[in-house]
N, C-alpha and C positions, 0 to 999 in steps of 0.2 A: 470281534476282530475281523477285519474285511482279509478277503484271500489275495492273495498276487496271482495276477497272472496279465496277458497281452491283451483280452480280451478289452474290447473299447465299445463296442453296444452289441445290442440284440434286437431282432428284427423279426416281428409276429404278425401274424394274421392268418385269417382262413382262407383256404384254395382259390384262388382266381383274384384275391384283392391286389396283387402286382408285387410280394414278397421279393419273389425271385429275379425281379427285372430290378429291383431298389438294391439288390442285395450285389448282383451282378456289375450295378451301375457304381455304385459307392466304392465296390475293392477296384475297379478298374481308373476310378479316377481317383481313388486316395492312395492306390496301389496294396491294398489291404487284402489278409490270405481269409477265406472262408467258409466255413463248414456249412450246412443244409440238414436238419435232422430226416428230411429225405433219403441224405445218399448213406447215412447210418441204417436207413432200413431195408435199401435195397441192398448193401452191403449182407447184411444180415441174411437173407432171402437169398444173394450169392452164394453165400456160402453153407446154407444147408442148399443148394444146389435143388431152390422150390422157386415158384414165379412169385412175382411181386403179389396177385392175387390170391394164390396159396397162403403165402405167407404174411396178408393181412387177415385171412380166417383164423388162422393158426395167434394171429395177436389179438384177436377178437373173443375167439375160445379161449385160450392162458392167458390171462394178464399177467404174469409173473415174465414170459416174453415182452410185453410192454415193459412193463417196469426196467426189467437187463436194458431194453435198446435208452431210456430214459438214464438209465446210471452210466451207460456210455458215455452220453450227451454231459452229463452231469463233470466226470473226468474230462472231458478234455474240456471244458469251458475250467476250470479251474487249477487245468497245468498250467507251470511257466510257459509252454510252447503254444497255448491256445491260439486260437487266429484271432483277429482282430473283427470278426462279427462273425457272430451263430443265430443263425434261422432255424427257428423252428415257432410249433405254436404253442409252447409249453417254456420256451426259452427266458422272456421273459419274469415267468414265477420263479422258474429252478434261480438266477441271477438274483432274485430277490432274497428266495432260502437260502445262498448259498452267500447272501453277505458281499457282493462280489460289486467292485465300483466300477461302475458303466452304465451306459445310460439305455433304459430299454425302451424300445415304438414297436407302438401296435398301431397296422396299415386297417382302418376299416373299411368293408366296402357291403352295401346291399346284397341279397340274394340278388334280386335283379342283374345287377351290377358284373357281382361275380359269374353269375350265366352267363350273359354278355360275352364277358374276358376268356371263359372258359369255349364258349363254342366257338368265336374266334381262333383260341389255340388249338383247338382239338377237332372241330367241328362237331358236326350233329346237327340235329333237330334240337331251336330253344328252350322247348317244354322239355325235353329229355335233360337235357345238360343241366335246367332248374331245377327239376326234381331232384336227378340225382346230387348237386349241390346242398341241396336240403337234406337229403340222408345224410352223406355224411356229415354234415353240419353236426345232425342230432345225434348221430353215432358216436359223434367226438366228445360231444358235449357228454353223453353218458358214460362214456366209459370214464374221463379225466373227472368225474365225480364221482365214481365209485372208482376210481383207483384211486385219486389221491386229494378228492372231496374239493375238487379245484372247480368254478364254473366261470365258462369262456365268456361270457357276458358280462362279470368284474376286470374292470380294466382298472383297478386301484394300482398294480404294480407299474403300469407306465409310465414314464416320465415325460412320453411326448405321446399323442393320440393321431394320425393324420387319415379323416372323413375321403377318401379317395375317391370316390360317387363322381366327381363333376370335375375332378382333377387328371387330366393326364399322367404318363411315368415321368415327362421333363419335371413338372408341377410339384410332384408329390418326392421326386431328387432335388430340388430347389428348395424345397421345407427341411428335407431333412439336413441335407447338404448343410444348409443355413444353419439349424439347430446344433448341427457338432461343431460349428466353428469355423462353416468353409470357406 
């Protein structure tokens, strides 16, 4: 039995593929409200009153803190008050377990790629910003394997996949856009 809620997609990828520019662009032009499994963590990290890099050791060492910020995510994607997209990079599976009718994209993009987008945002040095891409890549990948035996590299729960490599944010909001009906 599917769950009700407000909830109308989901919106995945790893760091630097352009999540958050799609995610930003789509509630603003469909007028749609939206969550970030981001601001659940920094949220989290507020409020034990630790920095955001504290408090990703602290989710590194317990996973049982993974998991809490993961069932938060899990509750409001499945109230009647949901917002009408949740990003995160686990969003998609949990919408799959969770039976839930919407439709889920995963934005993919290169390391390359993502270096790229991330030293742009951030700055640095390219080899710096690659690297560290790649760790937490691997980071992620390991931990959502032994926590919940999930590997980032199966995109089977998607219903739309969009290759971002060679596509701008217009490009890559014109597919999705397109895909939900716009």
């Amino acid at each position: 039995m599917e769950m009700i809620s407000l909830l109308k997609v989901t919106i995945s990828g790893p760091p630097g593929s352009g999540t958050s520019t799609l995610v930003s662009r789509l509630s603003k032009e469909r007028n749609w409200k939206y969550i970030n499994g981001g601001e659940i963590f920094r949220s989290a990290a507020f409020e034990r009153k630790i920095s955001i890099e504290e408090f990703s050791a602290l989710c590194k060492n317990d996973l049982d803190v993974d998991r809490s910020l993961d069932n938060t995510l899990k509750q409001i994607m499945t109230s009647p008050e949901s917002p009408e997209i949740v990003e995160s990079r686990l969003c998609g599976w949990w919408a799959q377990e969770l039976k839930l009718d919407c439709i889920k994209i995963w934005i993919s993009a290169s390391d390359i790629e993502r270096a790229k987008r991330i030293q742009n945002r951030e700055g640095g040095e390219f080899n710096f910003c690659l690297e560290k891409s790649r760790k937490r890549q691997k980071d992620d990948m390991d931990r959502y394997k032994t926590l919940y035996n999930i590997n980032l590299d199966d995109l089977s729960p998607y219903d739309l996949i969009v290759e971002a490599d060679d596509k701008n944010e217009d490009d890559v909001f014109q597919i999705v856009n397109n895909y939900l009906g716009g």
